[in-house]
Structures are given as structure tokens and as C-alpha cells.
PyMOL CGO cylinders between C-alpha atoms (Angstrom):
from pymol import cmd
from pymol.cgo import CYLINDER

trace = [
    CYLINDER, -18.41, -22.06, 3.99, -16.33, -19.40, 2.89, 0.3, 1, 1, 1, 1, 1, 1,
    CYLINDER, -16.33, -19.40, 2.89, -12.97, -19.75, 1.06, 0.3, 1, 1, 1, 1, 1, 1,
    CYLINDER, -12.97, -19.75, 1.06, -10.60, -17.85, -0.62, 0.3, 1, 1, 1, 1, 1, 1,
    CYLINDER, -10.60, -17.85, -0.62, -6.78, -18.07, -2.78, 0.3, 1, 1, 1, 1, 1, 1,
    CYLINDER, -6.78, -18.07, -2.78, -4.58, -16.37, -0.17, 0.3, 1, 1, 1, 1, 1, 1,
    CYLINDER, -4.58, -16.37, -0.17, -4.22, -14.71, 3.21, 0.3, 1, 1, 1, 1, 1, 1,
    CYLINDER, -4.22, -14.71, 3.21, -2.84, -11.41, 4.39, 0.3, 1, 1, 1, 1, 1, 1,
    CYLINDER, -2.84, -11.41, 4.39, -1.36, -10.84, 7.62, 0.3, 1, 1, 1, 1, 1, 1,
    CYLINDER, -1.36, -10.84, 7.62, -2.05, -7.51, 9.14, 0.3, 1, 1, 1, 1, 1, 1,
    CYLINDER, -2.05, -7.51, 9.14, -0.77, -6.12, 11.79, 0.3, 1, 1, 1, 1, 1, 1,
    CYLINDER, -0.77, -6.12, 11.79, -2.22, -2.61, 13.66, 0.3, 1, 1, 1, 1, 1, 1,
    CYLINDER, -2.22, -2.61, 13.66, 0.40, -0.36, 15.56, 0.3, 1, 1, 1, 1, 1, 1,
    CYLINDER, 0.40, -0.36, 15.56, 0.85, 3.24, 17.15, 0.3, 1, 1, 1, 1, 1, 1,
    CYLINDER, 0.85, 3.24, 17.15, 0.65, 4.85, 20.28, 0.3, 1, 1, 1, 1, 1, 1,
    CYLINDER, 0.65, 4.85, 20.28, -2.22, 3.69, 22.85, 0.3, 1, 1, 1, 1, 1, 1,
    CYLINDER, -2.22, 3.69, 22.85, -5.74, 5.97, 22.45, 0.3, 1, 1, 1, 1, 1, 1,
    CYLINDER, -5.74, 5.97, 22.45, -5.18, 6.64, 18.54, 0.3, 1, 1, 1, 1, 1, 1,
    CYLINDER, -5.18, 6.64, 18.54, -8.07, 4.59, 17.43, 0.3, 1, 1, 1, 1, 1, 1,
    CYLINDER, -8.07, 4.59, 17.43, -6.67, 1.10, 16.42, 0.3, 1, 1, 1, 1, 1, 1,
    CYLINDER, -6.67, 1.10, 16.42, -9.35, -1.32, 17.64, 0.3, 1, 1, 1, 1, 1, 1,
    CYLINDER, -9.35, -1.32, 17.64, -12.04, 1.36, 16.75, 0.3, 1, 1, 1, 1, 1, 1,
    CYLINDER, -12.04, 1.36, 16.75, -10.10, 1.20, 12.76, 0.3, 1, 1, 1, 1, 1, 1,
    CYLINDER, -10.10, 1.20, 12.76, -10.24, -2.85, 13.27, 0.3, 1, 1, 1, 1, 1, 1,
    CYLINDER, -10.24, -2.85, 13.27, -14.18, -3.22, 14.02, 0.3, 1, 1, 1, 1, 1, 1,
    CYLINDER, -14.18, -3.22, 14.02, -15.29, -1.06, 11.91, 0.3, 1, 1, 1, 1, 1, 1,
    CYLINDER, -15.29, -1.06, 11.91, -13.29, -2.90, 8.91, 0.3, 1, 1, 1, 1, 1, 1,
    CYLINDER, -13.29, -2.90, 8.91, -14.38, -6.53, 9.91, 0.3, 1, 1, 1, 1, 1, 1,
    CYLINDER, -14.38, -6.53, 9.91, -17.69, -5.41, 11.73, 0.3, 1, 1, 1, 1, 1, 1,
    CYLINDER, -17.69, -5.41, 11.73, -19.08, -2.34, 10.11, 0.3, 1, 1, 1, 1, 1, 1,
    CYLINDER, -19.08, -2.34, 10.11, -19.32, -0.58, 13.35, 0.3, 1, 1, 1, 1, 1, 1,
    CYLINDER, -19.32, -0.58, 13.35, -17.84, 2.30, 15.63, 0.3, 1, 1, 1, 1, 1, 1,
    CYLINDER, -17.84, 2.30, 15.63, -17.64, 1.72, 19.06, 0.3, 1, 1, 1, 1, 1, 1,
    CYLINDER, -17.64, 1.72, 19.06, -17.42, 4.54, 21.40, 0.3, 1, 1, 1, 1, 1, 1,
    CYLINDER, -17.42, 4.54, 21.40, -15.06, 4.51, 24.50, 0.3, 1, 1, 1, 1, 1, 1,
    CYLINDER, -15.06, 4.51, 24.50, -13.85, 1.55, 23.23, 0.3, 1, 1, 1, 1, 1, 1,
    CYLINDER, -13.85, 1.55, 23.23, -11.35, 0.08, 26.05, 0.3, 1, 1, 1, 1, 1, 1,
    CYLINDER, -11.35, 0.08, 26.05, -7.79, -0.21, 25.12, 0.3, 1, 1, 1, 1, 1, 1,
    CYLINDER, -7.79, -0.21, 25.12, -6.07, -3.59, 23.84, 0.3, 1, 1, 1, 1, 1, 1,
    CYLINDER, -6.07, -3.59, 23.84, -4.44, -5.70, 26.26, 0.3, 1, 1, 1, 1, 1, 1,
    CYLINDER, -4.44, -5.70, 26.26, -1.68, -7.61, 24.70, 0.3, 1, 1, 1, 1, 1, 1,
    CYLINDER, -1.68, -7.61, 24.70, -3.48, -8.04, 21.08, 0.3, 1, 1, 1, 1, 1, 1,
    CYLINDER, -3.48, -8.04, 21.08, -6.42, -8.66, 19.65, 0.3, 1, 1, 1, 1, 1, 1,
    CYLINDER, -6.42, -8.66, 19.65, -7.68, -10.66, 16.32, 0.3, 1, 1, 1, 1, 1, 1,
    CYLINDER, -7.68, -10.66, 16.32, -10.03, -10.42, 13.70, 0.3, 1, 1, 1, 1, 1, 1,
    CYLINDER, -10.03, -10.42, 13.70, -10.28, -10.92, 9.90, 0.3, 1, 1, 1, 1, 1, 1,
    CYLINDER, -10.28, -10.92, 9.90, -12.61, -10.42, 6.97, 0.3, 1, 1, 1, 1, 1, 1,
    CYLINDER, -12.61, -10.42, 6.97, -12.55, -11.58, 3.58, 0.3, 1, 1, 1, 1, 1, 1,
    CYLINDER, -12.55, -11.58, 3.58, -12.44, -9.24, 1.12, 0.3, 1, 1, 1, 1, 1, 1,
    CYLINDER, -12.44, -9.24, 1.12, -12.59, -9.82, -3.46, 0.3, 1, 1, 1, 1, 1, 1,
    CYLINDER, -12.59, -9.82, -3.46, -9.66, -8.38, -5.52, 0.3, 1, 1, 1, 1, 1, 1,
    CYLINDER, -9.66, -8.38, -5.52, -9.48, -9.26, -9.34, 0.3, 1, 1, 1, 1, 1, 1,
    CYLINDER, -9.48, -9.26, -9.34, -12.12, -11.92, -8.91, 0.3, 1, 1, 1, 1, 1, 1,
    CYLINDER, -12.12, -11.92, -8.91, -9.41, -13.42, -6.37, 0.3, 1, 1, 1, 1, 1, 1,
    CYLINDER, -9.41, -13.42, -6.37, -10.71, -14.12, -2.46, 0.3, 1, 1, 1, 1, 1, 1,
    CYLINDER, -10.71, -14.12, -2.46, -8.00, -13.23, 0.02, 0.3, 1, 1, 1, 1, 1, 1,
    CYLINDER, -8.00, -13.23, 0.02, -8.48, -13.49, 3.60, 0.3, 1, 1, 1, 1, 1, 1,
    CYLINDER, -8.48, -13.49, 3.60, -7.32, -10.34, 5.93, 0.3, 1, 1, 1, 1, 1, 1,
    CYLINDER, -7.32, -10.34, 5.93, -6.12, -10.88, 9.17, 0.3, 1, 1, 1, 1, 1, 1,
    CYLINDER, -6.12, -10.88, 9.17, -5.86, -8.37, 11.33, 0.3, 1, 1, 1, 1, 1, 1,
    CYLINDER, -5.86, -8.37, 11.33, -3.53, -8.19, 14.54, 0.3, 1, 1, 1, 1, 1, 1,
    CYLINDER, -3.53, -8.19, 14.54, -4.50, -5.28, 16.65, 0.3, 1, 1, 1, 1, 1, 1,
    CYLINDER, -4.50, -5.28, 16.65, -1.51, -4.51, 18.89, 0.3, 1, 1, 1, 1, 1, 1,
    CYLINDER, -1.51, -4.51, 18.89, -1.48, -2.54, 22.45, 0.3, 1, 1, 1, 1, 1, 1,
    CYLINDER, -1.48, -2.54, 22.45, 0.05, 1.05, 21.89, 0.3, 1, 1, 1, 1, 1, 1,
    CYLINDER, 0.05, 1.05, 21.89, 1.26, 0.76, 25.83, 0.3, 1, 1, 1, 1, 1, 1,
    CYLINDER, 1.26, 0.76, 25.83, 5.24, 0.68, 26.37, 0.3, 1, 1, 1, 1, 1, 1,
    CYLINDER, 5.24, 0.68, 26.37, 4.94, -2.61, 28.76, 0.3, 1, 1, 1, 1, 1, 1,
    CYLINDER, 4.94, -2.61, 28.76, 3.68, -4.45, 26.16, 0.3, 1, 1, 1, 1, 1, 1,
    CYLINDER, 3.68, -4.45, 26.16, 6.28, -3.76, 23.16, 0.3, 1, 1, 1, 1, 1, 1,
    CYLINDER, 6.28, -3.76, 23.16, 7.89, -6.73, 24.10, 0.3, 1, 1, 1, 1, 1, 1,
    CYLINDER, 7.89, -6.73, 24.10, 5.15, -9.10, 23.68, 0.3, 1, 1, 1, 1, 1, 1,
    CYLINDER, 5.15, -9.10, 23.68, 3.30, -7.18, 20.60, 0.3, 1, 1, 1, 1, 1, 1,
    CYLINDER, 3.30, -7.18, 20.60, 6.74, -7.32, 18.39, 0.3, 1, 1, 1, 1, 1, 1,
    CYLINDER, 6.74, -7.32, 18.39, 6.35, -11.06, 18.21, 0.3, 1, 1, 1, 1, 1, 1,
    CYLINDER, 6.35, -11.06, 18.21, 3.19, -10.64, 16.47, 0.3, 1, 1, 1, 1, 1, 1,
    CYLINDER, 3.19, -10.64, 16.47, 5.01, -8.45, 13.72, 0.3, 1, 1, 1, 1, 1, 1,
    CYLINDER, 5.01, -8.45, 13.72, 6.50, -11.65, 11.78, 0.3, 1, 1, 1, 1, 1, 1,
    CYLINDER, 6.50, -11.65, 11.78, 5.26, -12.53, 8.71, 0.3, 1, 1, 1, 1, 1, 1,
    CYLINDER, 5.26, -12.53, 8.71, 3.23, -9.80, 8.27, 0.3, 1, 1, 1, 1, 1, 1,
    CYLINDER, 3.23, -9.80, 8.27, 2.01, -8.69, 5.09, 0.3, 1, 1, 1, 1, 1, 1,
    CYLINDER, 2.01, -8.69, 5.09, 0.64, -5.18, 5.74, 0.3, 1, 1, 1, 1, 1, 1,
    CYLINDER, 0.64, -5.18, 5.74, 1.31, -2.86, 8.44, 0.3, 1, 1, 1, 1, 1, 1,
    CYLINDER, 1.31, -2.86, 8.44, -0.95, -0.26, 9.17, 0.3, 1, 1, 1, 1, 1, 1,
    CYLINDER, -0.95, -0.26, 9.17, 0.95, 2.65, 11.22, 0.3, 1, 1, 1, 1, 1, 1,
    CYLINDER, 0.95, 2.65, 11.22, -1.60, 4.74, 13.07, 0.3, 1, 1, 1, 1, 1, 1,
    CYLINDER, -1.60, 4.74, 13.07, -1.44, 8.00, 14.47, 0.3, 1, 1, 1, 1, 1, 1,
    CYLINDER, -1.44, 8.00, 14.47, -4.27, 10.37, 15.93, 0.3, 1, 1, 1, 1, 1, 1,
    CYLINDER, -4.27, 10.37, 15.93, -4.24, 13.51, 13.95, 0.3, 1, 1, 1, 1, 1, 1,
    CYLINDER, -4.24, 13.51, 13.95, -5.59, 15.35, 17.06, 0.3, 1, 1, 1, 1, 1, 1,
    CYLINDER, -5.59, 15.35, 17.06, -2.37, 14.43, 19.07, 0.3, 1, 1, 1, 1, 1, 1,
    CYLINDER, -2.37, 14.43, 19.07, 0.93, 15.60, 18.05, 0.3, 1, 1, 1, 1, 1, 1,
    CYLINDER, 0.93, 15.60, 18.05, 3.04, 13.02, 20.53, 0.3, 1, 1, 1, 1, 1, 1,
    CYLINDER, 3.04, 13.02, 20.53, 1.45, 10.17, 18.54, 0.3, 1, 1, 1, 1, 1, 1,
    CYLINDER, 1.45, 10.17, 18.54, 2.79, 11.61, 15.59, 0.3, 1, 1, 1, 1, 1, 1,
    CYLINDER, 2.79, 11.61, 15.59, 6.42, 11.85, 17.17, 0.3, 1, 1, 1, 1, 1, 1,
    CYLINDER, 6.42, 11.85, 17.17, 6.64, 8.24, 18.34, 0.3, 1, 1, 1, 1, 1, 1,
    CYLINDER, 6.64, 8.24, 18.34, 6.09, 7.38, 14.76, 0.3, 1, 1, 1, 1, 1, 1,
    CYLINDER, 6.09, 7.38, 14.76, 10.24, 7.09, 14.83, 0.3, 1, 1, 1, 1, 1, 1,
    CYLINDER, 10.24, 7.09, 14.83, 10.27, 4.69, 17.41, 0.3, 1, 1, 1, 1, 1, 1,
    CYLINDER, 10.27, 4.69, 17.41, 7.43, 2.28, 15.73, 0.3, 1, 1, 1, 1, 1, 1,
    CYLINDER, 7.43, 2.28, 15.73, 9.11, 2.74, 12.37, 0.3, 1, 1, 1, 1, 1, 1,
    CYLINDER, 9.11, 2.74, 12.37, 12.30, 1.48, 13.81, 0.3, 1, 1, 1, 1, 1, 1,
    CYLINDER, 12.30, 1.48, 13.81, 10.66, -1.93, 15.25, 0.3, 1, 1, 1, 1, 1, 1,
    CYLINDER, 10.66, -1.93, 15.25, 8.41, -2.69, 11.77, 0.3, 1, 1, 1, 1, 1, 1,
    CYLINDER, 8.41, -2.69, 11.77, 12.04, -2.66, 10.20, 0.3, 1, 1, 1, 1, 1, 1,
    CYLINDER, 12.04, -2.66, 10.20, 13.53, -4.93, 13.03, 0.3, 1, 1, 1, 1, 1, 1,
    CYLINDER, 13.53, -4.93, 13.03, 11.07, -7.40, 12.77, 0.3, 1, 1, 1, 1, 1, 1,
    CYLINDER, 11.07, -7.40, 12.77, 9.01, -7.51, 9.61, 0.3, 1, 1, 1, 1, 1, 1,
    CYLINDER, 9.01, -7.51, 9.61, 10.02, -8.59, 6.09, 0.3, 1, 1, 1, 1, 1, 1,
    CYLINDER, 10.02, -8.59, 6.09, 11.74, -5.67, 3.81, 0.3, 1, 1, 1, 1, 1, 1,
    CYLINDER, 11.74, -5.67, 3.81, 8.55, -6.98, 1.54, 0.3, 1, 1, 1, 1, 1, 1,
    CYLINDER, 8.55, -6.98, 1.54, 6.21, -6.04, 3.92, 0.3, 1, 1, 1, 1, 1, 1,
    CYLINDER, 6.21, -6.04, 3.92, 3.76, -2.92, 2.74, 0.3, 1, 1, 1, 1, 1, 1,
    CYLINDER, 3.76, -2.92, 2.74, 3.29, -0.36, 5.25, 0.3, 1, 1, 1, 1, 1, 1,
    CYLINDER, 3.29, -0.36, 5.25, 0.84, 1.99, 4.81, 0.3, 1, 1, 1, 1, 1, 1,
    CYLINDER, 0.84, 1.99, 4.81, 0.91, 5.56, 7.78, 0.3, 1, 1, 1, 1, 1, 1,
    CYLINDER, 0.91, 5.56, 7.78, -2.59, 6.52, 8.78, 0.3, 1, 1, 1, 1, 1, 1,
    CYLINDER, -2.59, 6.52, 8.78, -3.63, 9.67, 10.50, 0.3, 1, 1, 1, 1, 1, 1,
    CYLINDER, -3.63, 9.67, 10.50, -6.83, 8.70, 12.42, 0.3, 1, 1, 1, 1, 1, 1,
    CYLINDER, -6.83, 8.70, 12.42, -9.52, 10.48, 14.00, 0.3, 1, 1, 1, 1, 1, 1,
    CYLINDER, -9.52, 10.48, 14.00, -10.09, 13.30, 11.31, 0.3, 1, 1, 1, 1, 1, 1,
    CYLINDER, -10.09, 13.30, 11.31, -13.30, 13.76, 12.57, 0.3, 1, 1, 1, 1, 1, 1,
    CYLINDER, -13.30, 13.76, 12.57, -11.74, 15.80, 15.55, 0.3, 1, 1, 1, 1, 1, 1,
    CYLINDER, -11.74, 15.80, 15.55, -11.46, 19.54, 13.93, 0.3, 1, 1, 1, 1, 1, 1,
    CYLINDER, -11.46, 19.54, 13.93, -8.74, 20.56, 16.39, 0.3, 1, 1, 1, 1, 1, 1,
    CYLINDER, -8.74, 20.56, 16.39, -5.75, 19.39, 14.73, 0.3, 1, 1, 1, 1, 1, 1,
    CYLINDER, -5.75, 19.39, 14.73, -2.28, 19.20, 16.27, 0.3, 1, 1, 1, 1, 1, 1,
    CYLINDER, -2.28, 19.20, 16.27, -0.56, 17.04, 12.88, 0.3, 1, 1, 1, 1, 1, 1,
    CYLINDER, -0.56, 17.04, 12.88, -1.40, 19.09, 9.07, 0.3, 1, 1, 1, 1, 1, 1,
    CYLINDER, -1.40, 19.09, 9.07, -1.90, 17.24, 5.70, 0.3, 1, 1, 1, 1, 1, 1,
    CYLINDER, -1.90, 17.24, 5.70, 0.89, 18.50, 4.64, 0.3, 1, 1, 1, 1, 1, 1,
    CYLINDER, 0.89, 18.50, 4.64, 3.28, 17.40, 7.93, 0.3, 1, 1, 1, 1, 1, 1,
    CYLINDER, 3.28, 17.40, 7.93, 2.07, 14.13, 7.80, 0.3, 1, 1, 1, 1, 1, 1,
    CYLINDER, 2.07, 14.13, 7.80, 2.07, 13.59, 4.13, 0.3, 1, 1, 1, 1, 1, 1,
    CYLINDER, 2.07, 13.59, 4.13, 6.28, 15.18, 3.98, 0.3, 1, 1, 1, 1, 1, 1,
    CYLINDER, 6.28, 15.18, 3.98, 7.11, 12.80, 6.51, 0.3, 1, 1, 1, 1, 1, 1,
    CYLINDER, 7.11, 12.80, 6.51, 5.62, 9.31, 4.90, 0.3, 1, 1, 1, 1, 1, 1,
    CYLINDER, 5.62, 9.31, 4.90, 6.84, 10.41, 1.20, 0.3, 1, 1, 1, 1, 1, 1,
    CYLINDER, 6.84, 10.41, 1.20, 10.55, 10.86, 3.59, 0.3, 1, 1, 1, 1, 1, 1,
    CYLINDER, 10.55, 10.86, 3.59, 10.57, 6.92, 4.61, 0.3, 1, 1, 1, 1, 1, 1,
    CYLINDER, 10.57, 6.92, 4.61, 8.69, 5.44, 0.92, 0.3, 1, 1, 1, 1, 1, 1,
    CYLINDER, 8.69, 5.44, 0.92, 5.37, 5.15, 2.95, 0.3, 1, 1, 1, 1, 1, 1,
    CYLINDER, 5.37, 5.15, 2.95, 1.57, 6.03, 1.59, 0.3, 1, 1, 1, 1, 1, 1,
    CYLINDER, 1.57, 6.03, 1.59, -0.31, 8.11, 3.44, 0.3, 1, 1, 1, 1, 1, 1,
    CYLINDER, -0.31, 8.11, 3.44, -4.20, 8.34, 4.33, 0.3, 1, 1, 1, 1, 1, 1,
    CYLINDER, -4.20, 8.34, 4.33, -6.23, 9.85, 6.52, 0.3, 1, 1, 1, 1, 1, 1,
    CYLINDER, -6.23, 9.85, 6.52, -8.87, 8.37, 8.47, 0.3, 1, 1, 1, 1, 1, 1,
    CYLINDER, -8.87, 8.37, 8.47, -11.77, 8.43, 10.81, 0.3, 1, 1, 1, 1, 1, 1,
    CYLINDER, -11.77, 8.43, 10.81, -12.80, 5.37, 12.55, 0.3, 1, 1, 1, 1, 1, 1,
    CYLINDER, -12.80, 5.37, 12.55, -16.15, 7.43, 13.78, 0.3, 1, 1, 1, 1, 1, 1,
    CYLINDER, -16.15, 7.43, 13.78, -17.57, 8.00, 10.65, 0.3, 1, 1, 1, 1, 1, 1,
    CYLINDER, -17.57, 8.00, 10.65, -15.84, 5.45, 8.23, 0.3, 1, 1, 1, 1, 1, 1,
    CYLINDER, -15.84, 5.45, 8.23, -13.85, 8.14, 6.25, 0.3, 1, 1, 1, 1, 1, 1,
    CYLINDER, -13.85, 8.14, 6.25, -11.30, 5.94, 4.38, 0.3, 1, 1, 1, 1, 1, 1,
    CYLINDER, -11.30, 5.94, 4.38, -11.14, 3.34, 6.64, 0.3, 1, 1, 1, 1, 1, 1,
    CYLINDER, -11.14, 3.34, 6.64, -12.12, 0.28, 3.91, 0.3, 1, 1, 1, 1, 1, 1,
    CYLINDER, -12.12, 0.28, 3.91, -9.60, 2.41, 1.69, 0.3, 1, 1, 1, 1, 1, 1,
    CYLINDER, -9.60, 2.41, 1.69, -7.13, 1.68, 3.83, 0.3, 1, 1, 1, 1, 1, 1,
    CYLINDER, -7.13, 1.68, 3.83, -7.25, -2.16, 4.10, 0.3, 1, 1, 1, 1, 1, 1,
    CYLINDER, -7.25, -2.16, 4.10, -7.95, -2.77, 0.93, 0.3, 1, 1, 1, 1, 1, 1,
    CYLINDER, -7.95, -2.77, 0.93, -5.41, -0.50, -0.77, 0.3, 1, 1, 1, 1, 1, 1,
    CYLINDER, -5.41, -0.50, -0.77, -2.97, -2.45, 1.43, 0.3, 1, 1, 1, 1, 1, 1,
    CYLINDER, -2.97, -2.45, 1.43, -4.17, -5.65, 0.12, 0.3, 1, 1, 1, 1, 1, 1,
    CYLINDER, -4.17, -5.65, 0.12, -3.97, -4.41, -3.40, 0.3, 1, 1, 1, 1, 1, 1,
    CYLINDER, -3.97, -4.41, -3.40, -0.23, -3.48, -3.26, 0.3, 1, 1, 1, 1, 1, 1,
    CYLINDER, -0.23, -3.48, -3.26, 0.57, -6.81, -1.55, 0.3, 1, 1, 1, 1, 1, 1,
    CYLINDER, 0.57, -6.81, -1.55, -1.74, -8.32, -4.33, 0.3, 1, 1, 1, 1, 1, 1,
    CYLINDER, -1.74, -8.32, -4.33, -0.06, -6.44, -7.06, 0.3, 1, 1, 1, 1, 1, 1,
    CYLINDER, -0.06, -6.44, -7.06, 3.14, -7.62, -5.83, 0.3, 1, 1, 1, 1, 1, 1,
    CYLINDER, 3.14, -7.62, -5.83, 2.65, -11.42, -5.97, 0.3, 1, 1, 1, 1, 1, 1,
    CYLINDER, 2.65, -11.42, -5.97, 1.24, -11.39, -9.40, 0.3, 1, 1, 1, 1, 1, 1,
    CYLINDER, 1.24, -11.39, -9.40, 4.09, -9.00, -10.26, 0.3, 1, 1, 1, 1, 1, 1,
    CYLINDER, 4.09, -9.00, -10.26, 6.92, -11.57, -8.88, 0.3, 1, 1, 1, 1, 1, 1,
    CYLINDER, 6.92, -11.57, -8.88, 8.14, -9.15, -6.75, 0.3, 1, 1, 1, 1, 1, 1,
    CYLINDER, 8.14, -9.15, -6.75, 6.37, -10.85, -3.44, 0.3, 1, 1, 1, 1, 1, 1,
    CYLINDER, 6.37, -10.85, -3.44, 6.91, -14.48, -2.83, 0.3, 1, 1, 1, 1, 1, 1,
    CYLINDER, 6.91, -14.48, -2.83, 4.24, -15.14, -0.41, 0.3, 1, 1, 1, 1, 1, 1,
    CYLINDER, 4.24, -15.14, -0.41, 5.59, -18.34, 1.52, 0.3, 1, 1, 1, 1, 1, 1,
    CYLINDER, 5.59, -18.34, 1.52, 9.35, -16.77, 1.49, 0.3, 1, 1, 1, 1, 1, 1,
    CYLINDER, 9.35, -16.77, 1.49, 7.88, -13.42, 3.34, 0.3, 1, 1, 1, 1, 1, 1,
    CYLINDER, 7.88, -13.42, 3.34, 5.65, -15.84, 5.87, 0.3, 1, 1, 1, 1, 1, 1,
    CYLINDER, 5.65, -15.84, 5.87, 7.33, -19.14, 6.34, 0.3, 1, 1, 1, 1, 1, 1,
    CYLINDER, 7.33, -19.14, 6.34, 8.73, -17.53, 9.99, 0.3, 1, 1, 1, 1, 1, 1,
    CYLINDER, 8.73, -17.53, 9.99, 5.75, -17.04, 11.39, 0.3, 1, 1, 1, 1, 1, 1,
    CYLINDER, 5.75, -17.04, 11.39, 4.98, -20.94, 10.91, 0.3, 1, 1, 1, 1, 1, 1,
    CYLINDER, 4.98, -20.94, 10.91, 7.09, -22.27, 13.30, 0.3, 1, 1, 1, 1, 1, 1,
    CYLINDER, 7.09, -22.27, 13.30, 7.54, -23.76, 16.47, 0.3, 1, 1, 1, 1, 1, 1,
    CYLINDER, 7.54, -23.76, 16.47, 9.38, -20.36, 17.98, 0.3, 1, 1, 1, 1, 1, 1,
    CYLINDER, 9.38, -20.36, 17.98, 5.63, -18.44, 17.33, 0.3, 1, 1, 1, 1, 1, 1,
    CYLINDER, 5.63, -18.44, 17.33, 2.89, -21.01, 17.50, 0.3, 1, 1, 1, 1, 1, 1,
    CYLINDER, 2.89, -21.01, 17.50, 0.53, -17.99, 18.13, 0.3, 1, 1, 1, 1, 1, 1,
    CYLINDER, 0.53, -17.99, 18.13, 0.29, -16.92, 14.50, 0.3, 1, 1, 1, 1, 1, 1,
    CYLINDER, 0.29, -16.92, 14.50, -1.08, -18.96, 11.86, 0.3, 1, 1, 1, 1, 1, 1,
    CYLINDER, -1.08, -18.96, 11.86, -0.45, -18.94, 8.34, 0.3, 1, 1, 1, 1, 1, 1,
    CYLINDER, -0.45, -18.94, 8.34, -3.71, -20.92, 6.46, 0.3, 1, 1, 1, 1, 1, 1,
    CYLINDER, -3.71, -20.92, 6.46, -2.96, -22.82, 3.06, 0.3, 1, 1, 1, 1, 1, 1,
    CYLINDER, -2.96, -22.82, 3.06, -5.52, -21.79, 0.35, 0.3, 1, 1, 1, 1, 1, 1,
    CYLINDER, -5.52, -21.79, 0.35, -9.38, -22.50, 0.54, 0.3, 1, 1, 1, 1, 1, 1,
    CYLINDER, -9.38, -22.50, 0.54, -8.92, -23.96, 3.60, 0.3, 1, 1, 1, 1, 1, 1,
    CYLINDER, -8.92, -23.96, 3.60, -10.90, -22.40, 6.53, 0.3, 1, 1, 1, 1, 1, 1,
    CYLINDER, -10.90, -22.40, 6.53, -9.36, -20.76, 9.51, 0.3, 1, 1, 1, 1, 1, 1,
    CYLINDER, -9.36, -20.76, 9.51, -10.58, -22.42, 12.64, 0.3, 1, 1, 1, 1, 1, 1,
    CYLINDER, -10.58, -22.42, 12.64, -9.43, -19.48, 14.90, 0.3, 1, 1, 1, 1, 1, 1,
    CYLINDER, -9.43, -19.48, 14.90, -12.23, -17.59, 16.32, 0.3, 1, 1, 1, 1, 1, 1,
    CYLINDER, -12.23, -17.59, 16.32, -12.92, -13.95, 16.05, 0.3, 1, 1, 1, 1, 1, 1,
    CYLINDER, -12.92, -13.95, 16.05, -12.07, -11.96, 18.95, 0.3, 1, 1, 1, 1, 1, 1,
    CYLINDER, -12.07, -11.96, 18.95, -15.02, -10.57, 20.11, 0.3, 1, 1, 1, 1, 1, 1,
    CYLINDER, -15.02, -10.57, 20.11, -14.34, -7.49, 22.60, 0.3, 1, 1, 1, 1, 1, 1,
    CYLINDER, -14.34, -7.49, 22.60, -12.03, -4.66, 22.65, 0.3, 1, 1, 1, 1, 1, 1,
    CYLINDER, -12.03, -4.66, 22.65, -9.08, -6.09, 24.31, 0.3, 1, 1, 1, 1, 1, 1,
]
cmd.load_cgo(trace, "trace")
């Protein structure tokens, strides 16, 4: 039975067809799935993952991109740890709406909380979104930026575990107190998100479809 010192809430966001559930499976699964139906609502997974011989547990929220469910999805954004803002590289409106996603991670995560911008799906050649746009605009709002393709893997474990490594890096530092940045999202008002002590195992199933 696996265990492990901490756990790291994740949560996935962006605009609806730019690859989040494809960036999810292929971090806790290994695989790319094509035509992959979009999320309904959100969708849950985790992996555990080493970092300076310590075991932390990622949990991933994968959150619908669709308009009619902003509503719902923002609850999930409490007491997360990491945010992964996704765009699709071959889409310039993805890249627009960035504003408007920005603006609810600051709402309703903690200041603490490590977001890390990723352009997805460099695999498609026909670019609408350079490098160099991209790259401006997350050095503009203190984000890090990294480009990704769910298809082939490019970067995607990068990704994740970079995150976890600046949340990681931040506890040890003192800079992160990991109960003051969480303790919201363990109470009555969101019952839906769970926040596991150390080495105890998570009884929540993995999700096991695309939405």
C-alpha cells in the first residue's frame, strides 16, 4: 500500500478543447487518448510522484473549459496547491481568455498557490500563439511558462513535477504553510474536496473516463 509525506492539490483550467484531460491521463496514466470527450463538471485523478527522497501525492482536478460550468468548477479552486493554466498553442482565442481565468485563480485560490501557464498541443505546426507571445505575457503576471504536447508527452511530466517542486521548495523554505493554504477546502461548505493527513491512503477512487 502506497504512502507518502504530503499531498498537492492540483487543479487543471482553460478554455474547453485545449487538451486538459488529454495533459491529466497522460500524467497519471501514461497514455494519449485521441478524441477524448470533453469534461463535464470535473474530473479526478492523482499519482504519486518522489521529490528529495520525500513521497507526495498529486491530485489532480480537471475542470470543464465550458462557460455554464464556471460556476460549479470555481469551487474546486480552494485549497489548491498548483494551478496549471492551459492554453492550445494552435488557437489564439484560448490564449485571450487567459485574462478571464487569471482573474478567477486570484478570486479563489490562495496568494501561495503556484501557477504554472502551459501552451498545449505543440505538436500542431500551425501556430496561432509564438514562444515569444506566450512567454512576454506569463513573465507580465510572475507566471512560468512551458510548452506542451499531450500527444507525444513533450514536457508534460515537466510540468507536474516542476509544479510540485516549487510548492515543495516552498514548505521546506517556510514560505508555504501547508495546512494554512488548505484548511478551507476541509470544511463543511466543500465536502467535495479532500485534504489527506500524511501516509494515510486516499480512499477516493480514480476517475476512470474522460468526463
Amino acid at each position: 500500500m502506497a504512502t507518502y509525506n504530503y499531498i498537492f492539490k492540483y487543479i487543471i483550467i482553460g478554455a474547453m478543447g485545449t487538451g486538459k484531460s488529454s495533459l491529466l491521463h497522460r500524467f497519471t496514466e501514461g497514455k494519449f487518448i485521441p478524441e477524448c470527450p470533453h469534461t463535464i463538471g470535473v474530473e479526478f485523478s492523482s499519482r504519486i510522484v518522489e521529490i528529495m527522497k520525500d513521497h507526495i501525492k498529486i491530485q489532480v482536478w480537471d475542470t470543464a473549459g465550458q462557460e455554464r460550468f464556471r460556476a460549479v468548477t470555481k469551487s474546486y479552486f480552494r485549497g489548491a496547491l498548483g494551478v496549471l493554466l492551459v492554453f492550445d498553442t494552435s488557437r489564439r482565442n484560448t490564449f485571450v481568455h487567459l485574462n478571464t481565468w487569471l482573474s478567477d485563480v486570484n478570486k479563489c485560490t490562495s496568494p501561495d498557490a503556484v501557477i504554472v501557464m502551459i501552451g498545449n498541443k505543440t505538436d500542431i505546426q500551425e501556430r496561432q500563439v509564438s514562444f515569444e507571445e506566450a512567454k512576454n505575457y506569463a513573465d507580465e503576471h510572475g507566471l512560468t511558462y512551458l510548452e506542451t504536447s499531450a500527444k507525444t508527452g513533450e514536457n508534460v511530466e515537466t510540468a507536474f513535477l516542476q509544479t510540485a517542486r516549487i510548492i515543495y521548495e516552498k514548505i521546506k523554505d517556510g514560505k508555504l504553510d501547508l495546512h494554512l493554504a488548505t484548511k478551507k477546502s476541509n470544511t463543511s461548505e466543500n465536502p467535495q474536496i479532500i485534504i489527506d493527513s500524511p501516509f494515510e491512503n486516499n480512499p477516493k477512487k480514480k476517475s476512470k473516463g474522460c468526463c
